[in-house]
C-alpha positions as CSV (number, residue, x, y, z in Angstrom):
1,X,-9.6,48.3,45.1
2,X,-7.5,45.9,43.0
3,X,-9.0,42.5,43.8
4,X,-5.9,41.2,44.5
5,X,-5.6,42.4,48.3
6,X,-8.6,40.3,49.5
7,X,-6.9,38.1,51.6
8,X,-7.5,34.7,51.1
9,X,-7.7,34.0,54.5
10,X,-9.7,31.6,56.6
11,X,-13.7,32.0,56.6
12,X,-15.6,31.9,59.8
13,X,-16.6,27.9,61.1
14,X,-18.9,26.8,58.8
15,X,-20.5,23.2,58.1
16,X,-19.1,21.7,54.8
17,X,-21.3,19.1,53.2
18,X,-21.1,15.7,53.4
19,X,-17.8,13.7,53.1
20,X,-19.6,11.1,50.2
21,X,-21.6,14.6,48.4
22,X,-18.4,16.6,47.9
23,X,-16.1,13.4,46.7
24,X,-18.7,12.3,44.8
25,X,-19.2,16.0,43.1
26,X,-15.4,16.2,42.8
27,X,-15.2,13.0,40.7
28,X,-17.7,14.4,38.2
29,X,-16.0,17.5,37.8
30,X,-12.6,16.1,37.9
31,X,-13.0,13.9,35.1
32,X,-15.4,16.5,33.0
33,X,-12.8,19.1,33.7
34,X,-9.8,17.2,32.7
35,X,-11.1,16.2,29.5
36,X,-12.2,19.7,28.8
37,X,-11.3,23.3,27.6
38,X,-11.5,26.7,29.1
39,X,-14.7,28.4,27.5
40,X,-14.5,31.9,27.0
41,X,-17.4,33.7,29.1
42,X,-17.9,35.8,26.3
43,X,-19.7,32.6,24.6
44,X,-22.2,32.5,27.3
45,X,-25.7,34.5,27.2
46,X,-24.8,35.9,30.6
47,X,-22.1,38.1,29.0
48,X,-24.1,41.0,28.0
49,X,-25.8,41.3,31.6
50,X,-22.5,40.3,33.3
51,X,-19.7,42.2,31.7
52,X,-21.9,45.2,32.8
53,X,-21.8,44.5,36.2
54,X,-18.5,43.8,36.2
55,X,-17.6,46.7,34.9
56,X,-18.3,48.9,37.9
57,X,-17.4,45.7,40.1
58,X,-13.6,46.4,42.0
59,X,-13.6,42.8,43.4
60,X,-15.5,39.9,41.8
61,X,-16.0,36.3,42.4
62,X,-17.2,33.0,41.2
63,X,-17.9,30.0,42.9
64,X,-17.9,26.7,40.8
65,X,-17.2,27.6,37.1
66,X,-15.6,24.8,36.6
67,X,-14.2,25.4,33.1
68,X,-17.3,27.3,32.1
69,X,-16.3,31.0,34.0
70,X,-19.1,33.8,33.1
71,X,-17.2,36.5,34.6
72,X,-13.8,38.2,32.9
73,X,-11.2,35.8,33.7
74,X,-8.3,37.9,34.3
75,X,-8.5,39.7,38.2
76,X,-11.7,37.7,39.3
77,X,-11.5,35.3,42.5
78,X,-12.6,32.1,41.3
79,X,-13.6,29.0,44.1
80,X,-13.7,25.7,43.4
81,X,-13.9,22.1,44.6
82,X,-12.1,21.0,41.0
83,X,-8.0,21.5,40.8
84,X,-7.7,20.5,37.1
85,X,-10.2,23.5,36.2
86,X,-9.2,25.9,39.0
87,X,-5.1,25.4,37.3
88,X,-6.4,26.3,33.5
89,X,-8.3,29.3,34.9
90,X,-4.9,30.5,36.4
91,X,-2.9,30.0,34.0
92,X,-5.2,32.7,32.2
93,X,-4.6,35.2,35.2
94,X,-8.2,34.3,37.4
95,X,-7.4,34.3,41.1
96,X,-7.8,30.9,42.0
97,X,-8.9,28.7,45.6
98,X,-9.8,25.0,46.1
99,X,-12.3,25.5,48.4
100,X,-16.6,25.2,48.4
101,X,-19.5,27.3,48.7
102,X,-20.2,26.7,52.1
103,X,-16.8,27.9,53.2
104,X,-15.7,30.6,51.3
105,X,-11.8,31.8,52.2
106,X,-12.3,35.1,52.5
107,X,-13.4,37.7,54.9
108,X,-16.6,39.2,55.7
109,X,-17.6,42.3,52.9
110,X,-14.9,41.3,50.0
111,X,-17.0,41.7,46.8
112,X,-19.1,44.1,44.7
113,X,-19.8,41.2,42.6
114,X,-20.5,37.5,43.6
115,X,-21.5,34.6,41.2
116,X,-22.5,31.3,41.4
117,X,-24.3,29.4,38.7
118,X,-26.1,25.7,39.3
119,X,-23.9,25.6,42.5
120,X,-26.4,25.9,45.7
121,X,-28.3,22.8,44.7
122,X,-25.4,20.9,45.0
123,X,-25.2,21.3,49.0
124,X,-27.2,19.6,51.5
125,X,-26.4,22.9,53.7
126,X,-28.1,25.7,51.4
127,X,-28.8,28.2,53.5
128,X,-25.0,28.0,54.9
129,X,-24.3,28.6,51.1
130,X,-26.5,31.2,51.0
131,X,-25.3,32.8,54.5
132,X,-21.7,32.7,52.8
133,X,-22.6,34.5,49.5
134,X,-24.1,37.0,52.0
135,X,-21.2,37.5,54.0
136,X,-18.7,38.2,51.4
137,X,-21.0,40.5,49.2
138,X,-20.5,43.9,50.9
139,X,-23.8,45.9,51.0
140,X,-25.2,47.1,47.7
141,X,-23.4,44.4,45.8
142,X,-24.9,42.4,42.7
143,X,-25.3,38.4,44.3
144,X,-26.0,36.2,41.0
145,X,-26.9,32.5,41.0
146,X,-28.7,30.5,39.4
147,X,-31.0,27.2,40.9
148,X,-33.4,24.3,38.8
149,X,-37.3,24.7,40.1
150,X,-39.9,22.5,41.0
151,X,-39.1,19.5,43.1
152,X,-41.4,17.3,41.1
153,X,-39.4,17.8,38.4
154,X,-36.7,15.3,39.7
155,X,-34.8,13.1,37.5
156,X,-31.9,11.0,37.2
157,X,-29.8,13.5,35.8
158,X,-30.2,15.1,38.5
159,X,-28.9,12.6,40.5
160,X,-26.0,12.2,38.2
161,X,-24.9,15.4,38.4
162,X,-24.7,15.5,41.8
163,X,-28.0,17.7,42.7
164,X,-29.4,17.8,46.4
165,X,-32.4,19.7,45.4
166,X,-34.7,21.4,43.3
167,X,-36.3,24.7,44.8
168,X,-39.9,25.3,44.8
169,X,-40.2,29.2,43.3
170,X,-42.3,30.3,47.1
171,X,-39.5,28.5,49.2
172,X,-36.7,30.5,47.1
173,X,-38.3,33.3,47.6
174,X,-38.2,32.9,51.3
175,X,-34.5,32.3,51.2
176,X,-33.6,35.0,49.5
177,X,-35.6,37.2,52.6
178,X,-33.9,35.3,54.8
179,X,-30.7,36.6,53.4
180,X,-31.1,40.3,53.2
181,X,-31.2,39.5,49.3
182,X,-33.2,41.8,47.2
183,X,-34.4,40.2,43.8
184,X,-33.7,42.6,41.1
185,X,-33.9,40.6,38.0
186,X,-35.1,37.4,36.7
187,X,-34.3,35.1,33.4
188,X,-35.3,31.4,32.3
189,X,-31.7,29.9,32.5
190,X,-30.2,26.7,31.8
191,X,-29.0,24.2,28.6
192,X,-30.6,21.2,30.1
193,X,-32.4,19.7,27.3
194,X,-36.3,19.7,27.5
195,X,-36.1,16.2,26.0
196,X,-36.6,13.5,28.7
197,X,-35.3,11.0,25.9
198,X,-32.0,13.3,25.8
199,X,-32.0,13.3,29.5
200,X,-32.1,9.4,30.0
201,X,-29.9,9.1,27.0
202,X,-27.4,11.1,28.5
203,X,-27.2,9.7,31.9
204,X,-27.4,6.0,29.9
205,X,-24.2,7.6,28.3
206,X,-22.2,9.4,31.6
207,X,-22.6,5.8,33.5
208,X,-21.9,3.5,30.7
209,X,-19.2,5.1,28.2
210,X,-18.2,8.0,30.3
211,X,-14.8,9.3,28.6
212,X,-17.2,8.9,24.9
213,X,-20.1,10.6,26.3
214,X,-17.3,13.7,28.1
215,X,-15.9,13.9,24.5
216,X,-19.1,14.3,22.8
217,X,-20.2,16.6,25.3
218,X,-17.1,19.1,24.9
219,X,-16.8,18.6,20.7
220,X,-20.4,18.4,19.8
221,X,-23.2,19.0,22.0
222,X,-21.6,21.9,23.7
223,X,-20.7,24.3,20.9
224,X,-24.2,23.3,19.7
225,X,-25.6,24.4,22.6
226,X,-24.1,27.8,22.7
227,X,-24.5,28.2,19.0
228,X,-28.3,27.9,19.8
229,X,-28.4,29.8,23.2
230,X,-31.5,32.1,23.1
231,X,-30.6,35.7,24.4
232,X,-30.9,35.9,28.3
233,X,-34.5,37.6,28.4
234,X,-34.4,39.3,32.3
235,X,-37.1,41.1,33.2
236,X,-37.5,42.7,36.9
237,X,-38.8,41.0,39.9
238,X,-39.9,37.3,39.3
239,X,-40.8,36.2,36.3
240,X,-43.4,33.6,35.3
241,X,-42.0,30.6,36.4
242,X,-44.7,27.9,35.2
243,X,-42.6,26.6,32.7
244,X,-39.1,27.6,33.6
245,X,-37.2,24.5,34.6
246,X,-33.9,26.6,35.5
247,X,-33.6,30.4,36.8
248,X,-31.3,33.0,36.6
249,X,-31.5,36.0,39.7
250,X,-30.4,39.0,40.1
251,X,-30.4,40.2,43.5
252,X,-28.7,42.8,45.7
253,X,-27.4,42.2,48.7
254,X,-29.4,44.5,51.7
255,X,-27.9,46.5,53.9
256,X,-26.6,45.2,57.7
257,X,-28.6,46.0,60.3
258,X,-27.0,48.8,62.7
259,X,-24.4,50.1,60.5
260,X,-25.6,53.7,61.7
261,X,-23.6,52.7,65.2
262,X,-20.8,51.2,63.9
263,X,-22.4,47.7,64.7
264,X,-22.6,45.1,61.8
């Protein structure tokens, strides 16, 4: 199936998130976006595992890669709340939609492959988020995301960058069951420094000299940060989480109750 024909047509009613979250994600990302460059996914860690899966994948999708996509570029769906990125993925030949997680524009059963990295914690609604990534997966396909553990471990980055959440490992779990997801594979994620003098240095520097801070971020501390990315180490099932602030999942999306009567 070329992954042009899904139809980007409505989604079921679903509950978006609140007015003030998704303006006030939007502003981040607008103004990050627009001062930034595409980077190519091969860059990324995730391209080894990904590329794979994508591979054997005839429709794929992204939610929220801003600028940073992790899947091929050219014939994948991407969805975002951002118009300066979602235009500079198109003009390299992604599929693009302004649109969110808890609304996807597309119908039930579109993908083999669905992404979404350091999205879900964004939403007040997760589990809608999560009952959309499980809609549009058909059954079998790979679902990949990506969420920051341990609600304790709350900061003012988070805040900054417009997090609602961080999961406790035993509640994500639960979700995932909840969603007919079954976890395949697991990976430490993330390029969040472990530095909480980095962290309050950096939101000191997003609030107070935003564009100088932006322009650091996308000459300096990015390509750093990619030129030090450690191999993405997954391993099956869960992995010890004790000291993982950020994970990676792998999961497969069950099949639909009753599809031996036609019913789904």
């Amino acid at each position: 199936m070329d992954p042009r024909s899904v139809d980007a047509i409505p989604a079921r009613a679903a509950p978006h998130g609140t007015r003030s979250e998704i303006a006030s994600n939007r502003r981040f990302y607008d103004a990050l976006w627009s001062a930034s460059h595409v980077v190519s996914p091969q860059r990324f860690n995730t391209w080894p595992l990904l590329s794979a899966l994508a591979a054997s994948a005839t429709a794929r999708l992204e939610i929220g890669p801003g600028l940073h996509p992790r899947l091929p570029i050219e014939g994948t769906h991407f969805v975002d709340i951002s118009e300066p990125a979602l235009s500079r993925l198109k003009a390299r030949a992604g599929l693009t939609t302004l649109g969110e997680i808890t609304a996807l524009p597309f119908p039930d059963r579109s993908f083999d492959l669905v992404c979404a990295f350091d999205i879900v914690e964004h939403v007040e609604d997760d589990r809608q988020a999560f009952r959309e990534l499980a809609r549009v997966a058909r059954d079998g396909a790979a679902v990949v995301f990506s969420v920051p553990l341990y609600p304790e471990r709350w900061s003012a980055f988070d805040a900054l960058v417009g997090h609602v959440r961080r999961y406790d490992p035993d509640d994500l779990q639960a979700i995932l069951g909840e969603h007919s997801f079954v976890l395949e594979q697991s990976a430490a994620f993330g390029m969040q420094p472990r530095s909480r003098w980095l962290l309050d240095f950096a939101v000191w520097g997003l609030t107070q000299r935003p564009v100088q801070a932006m322009r650091c971020y996308n000459t300096l501390l990015l390509p750093l940060g990619l030129l030090l990315h450690r191999r993405l180490a997954c391993a099956p099932g869960l992995i010890d989480v004790t000291k993982v602030d950020e994970i990676l999942l792998v999961c497969r999306r069950g099949a639909r109750r009753g599809l031996v009567l036609g019913v789904a």
